[in-house]
N, C-alpha and C positions, 0 to 999 in steps of 0.2 A: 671827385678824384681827378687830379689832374695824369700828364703823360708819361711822369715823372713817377708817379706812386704804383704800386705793386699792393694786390690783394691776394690773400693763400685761399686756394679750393680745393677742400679735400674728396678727395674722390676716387672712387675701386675699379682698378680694370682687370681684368681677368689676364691669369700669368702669363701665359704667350701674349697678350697682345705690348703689357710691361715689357717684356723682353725683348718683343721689337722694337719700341721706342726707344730701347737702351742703346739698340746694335744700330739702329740710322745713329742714334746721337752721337756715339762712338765711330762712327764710318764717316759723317759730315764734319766730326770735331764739334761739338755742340751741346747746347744742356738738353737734355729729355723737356724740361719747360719750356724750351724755345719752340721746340716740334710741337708741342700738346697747344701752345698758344697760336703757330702758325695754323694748325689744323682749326683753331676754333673760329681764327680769322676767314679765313678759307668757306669754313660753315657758314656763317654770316654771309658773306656774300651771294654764294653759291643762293643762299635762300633769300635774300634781296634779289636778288637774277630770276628765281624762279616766281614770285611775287609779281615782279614785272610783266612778265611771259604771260602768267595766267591771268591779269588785269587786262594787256593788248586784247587776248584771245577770247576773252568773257567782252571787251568792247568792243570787237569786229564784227562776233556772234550777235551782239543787240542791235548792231547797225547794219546787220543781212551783209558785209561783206565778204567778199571770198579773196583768194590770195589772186585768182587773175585780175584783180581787182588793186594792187598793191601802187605796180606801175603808174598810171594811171592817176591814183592818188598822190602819190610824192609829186608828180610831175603837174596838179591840180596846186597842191601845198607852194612849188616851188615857184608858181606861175604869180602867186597872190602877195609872196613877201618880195618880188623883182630879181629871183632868181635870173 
């Protein structure tokens, strides 16, 4: 699918939550698909972000570092590429 192409996903939200989607889309001037697509985009990231976070924090944990330990290493990292 390129960036150009559009897929339909049907899918149930419970009636208040439809009806906010309505009333932002109506308040921004916007389609309710724009909202439901931003929010999905939004998802993704948010959980690429969190992904990351808990990959840093599971490799600090196996390499006994602690965060007063941070400094120290940038400043190790920064010495070695001629920072």
């Amino acid at each position: 699918m390129t960036d150009t192409e559009s897929a339909t996903l049907v899918t149930l939200l419970p009636p208040e939550m439809r009806e906010a989607i309505e009333e932002v889309a109506r308040t921004e001037n916007r389609q309710p698909g724009e909202l439901v697509e931003e929010a999905v985009r939004q998802y993704f990231k948010d959980r690429h972000w969190h992904s990351l976070v808990t990959y840093g924090q599971e490799r600090a944990h196996s390499l006994s570092y602690q965060p007063s330990d941070v400094n120290r290493l940038i400043a190790e990292s920064r010495s070695e590429r001629g920072r």
